[in-house]
Every structure is written in structure tokens, then in C-alpha cells.
C-alpha angles and dihedrals in degrees: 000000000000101000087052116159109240111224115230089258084060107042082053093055093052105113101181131013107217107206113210113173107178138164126187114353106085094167104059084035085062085050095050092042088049091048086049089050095049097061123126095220091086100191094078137108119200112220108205109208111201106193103213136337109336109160082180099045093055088045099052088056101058083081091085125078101180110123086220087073110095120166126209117205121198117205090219132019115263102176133253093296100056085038093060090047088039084059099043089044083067097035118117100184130099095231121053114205127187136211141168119235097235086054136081136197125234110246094266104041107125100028080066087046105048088043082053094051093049092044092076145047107246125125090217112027112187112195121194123168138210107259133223108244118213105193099167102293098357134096126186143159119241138223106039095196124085121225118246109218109239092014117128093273082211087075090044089062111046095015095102119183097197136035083234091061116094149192106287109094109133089000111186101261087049094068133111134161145148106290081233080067102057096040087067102039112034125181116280104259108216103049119123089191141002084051090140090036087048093055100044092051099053085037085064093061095067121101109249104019116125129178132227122178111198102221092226125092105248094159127067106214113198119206097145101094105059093241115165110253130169095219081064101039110112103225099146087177096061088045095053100056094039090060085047099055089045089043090111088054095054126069109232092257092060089042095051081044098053093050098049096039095038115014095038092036091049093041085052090055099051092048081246083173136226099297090062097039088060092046088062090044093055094054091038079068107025096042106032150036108259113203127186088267102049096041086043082057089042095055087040090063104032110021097040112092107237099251101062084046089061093046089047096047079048082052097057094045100054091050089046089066099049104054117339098108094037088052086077100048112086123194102288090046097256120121138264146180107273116219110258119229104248116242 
């Protein structure tokens, strides 16, 4: 029965809370429940959050039997945000996990991360994790970049080291933190995009919260089938006043890199034209710290004719199958941090 009661002695045995909110898409939702049930981290429930009325959805899931499968079913949609706290609101763990329902974990996921969380000091530990990215035949793992504990996490999200590096640090189906956490600090209802970078970055704020990033990809990240997604749509405009209303959460160095790695990339990609371009240019200067790396990403998005950006994105993917995947196995077959091409 999906919607079983859990008994006290159980709710006091739930470990970790895994939030799933989902709407139309009950294949690739299967995929992500059955990735949650085969962890090997056993104290843990799944709260499925279908946002509004989804006859298929709720079928699809009558397939599993497991009693740690609870479903949570909202009368309206309320979009990706309200389904995540609707999911922690019901959640009886003491650990509150999130992921997308076009994503899947890797079998060990939240035993690392819960080894990781334990492993410090801190009275709100938050774990994220760098993810495995299937783009057709390709595999690699993303972010390049390693996270420095104590250092601004702005500049852990948008400070790339190498034009290969890309967009997926603390992704949203990488996090994990205390329930208190969460209750205190719920996702922001009303963003299209930046939903997971908008709550890390208000999360940091609070006294007491510390990151850790497990070098290991524990998350499957799918971008190979062409699905609509909001993290992929190419609205600059939106970008652009969501990283001036966080400015005062971002160093100037994050802020001039987020301009020139997500506006100027987006606004490139919409054929937003020459006038916008130089208004991101303009802040890129007036309102950040530009440093070699971030004015070399600029140029690449905005000076480089369209063409040579197309050979250079062939490029990347060629040396992606060769060895960007094998540039994180060591010897032994554990993992390790690739070296970053320099920019």
C-alpha cells in the first residue's frame, strides 16, 4: 500500500527522508524510485510529491510494493519548489534527500554521504556530491572542480577552472541536510530556474551550516533524450535577475563568473543580440571581479564567431570519450579529482 501508515518504532528508525516531486513522466520516475530502493543505506522512506492531478503517474507507481514508498498527492500544481517542502513537511526522517525525477543514485549514495556528514563538526552538515553525466554515448563526470571546505560556495558553483567544466555543482539530486535544516530554510516558490543554487546560497547564511562535496559521482544525471527541462531552457533575462537579487550572497568574483558562464552563455543561445551582450558585459566589469578565466569564458560566448564554438563544443566531446570518465578512476578503481585543464 503506497500511502502505509509507519508505526513510531519505525518513524524512529527512518534515517533519511528522500523527497521526489514529479509530474508527468512516470517512466523515468519508476527509474528514480527503484534507484532510491536499491541503496544500500536501508533506514530510509521515499516521499513521492505529485504535483497535481496525475491519474499515470499514480498508476505507474502501484508497481512497487515496498512499504518505504509514501506518495504525496497535491490537489493543484505548485511547481518543482512547494512540491520539495510539501515533501519535507511529511517527512519523518532525520535526513531529508532530494532527487529529480529524471535523475538516478548510484547504489551507495547515501551510505558516502551520510559517512561524509558524520565525519565533521558541524551542527548542519549539508553533502552534495559530483554527478555522472549521460549525454547519448557519453559518459562524464561533472564538476571538475573540487570544493574547498570553508571557501565562499558561490565561488564553488559558477568558479570554473577549465572551459570543459560545466554547470552541475550541488545540483539539486546531489543534496542532502538535517530535516531541521530545511524546515527553516525551504526552498524559494516562484523560480523557473537556480531553485537548488538559490537554496544553497541562502542555506549558507545560516549559522552553523557547513558543505562537503564527496568527490565520487553518486548521482546519474541524464541530458541525452531532449526532454524539456527548466535547468536547460535559455531564458538570459530570468538569469540575469535572479543573480541580481542574490548579488549580496556571491563574492564579485562568482557574480562576474556567473554572468560570463550562465547569462552570456544563455543570451548567446537565444540570439539575445549585440545590445544585451554588452549589458552583461558592462556588469561583468562594473559589478564583478573579472579574473583570466572568467573574461577568457566571456570572449568565448560572446566574441567567438559561432562556427569555432561548434568545432570547440565537437572538440569536448571527442575528448570526453576518450578519457573523461577514466580520468577519475585511479588504479584500484576508486575515484579520484582529475586535473582541470587551466584557463
Amino acid at each position: 500500500m503506497l500511502t502505509a501508515e509507519i508505526s513510531e518504532t519505525e518513524e524512529a528508525a527512518v534515517g533519511v527522508s528522500v523527497v521526489i516531486p514529479t509530474r508527468g513522466r512516470p517512466g523515468l520516475l519508476a527509474k528514480a524510485v527503484a534507484s532510491v530502493l536499491r541503496q544500500d543505506f536501508g533506514s530510509l522512506e521515499v516521499i513521492v510529491v505529485v504535483d497535481g492531478e496525475d491519474a499515470e503517474t499514480r498508476a505507474s507507481l502501484e508497481m512497487f510494493s515496498d512499504t518505504r514508498l509514501r506518495v504525496v498527492e497535491l490537489a493543484a500544481r505548485v511547481g518543482g519548489a512547494e512540491a520539495r517542502n510539501a515533501g519535507v513537511g511529511a517527512a519523518r526522517g532525520k535526513w531529508i534527500a532530494f532527487l529529480d525525477d529524471d535523475d538516478e543514485w548510484m547504489p551507495h549514495k547515501l551510505s558516502r554521504q551520510i559517512v561524509a556528514a558524520r565525519r565533521g563538526r558541524a551542527a548542519w552538515p549539508v553533502v552534495s556530491s559530483r554527478v555522472m553525466v549521460r549525454a547519448g554515448a557519453d559518459e562524464f563526470v561533472r564538476p571538475l572542480r573540487t570544493y574547498e571546505p570553508g571557501s565562499p560556495v558561490g565561488e564553488f558553483l559558477f568558479c570554473r577552472k577549465s572551459l570543459r567544466d560545466g554547470p552541475f555543482a550541488m545540483q539539486t539530486s546531489t543534496l542532502m541536510m538535517p530535516r531541521e535544516l530545511m524546515l527553516a530554510v525551504p526552498f524559494r516558490s516562484g523560480l523557473r530556474r537556480h531553485q537548488d543554487w538559490d537554496w544553497v546560497l541562502r542555506a549558507e547564511r545560516v549559522l552553523g551550516v557547513e558543505f562537503a562535496v564527496v568527490d565520487e559521482p553518486l548521482v546519474v544525471y541524464r541530458t541525452e533524450d531532449g526532454r524539456a527541462s527548466v535547468g536547460r531552457a535559455q531564458d538570459w533575462e530570468f538569469s540575469m535577475k535572479w543573480g541580481r537579487e542574490m548579488r549580496g550572497h556571491l563574492s564579485a568574483k562568482a557574480y562576474s563568473w556567473f554572468l560570463a558562464a550562465e547569462c552570456a552563455s544563455r543570451a548567446v543561445k537565444s540570439g539575445a543580440g549585440i545590445a544585451v551582450y554588452g549589458e552583461i558585459a558592462r556588469r561583468f566589469v562594473l559589478d564583478g571581479r573579472p579574473s583570466l578565466g572568467s573574461a577568457v569564458m566571456l570572449v568565448f560566448f560572446v566574441g567567438l564567431p559561432q562556427g569555432l564554438r561548434e568545432k570547440f563544443h565537437r572538440l569536448v566531446r571527442s575528448w570526453r570519450r576518450r578519457d573523461s570518465c577514466a580520468a577519475f578512476k585511479d588504479g584500484r578503481g576508486g575515484v579520484r579529482t582529475a586535473i582541470s585543464m587551466e584557463v
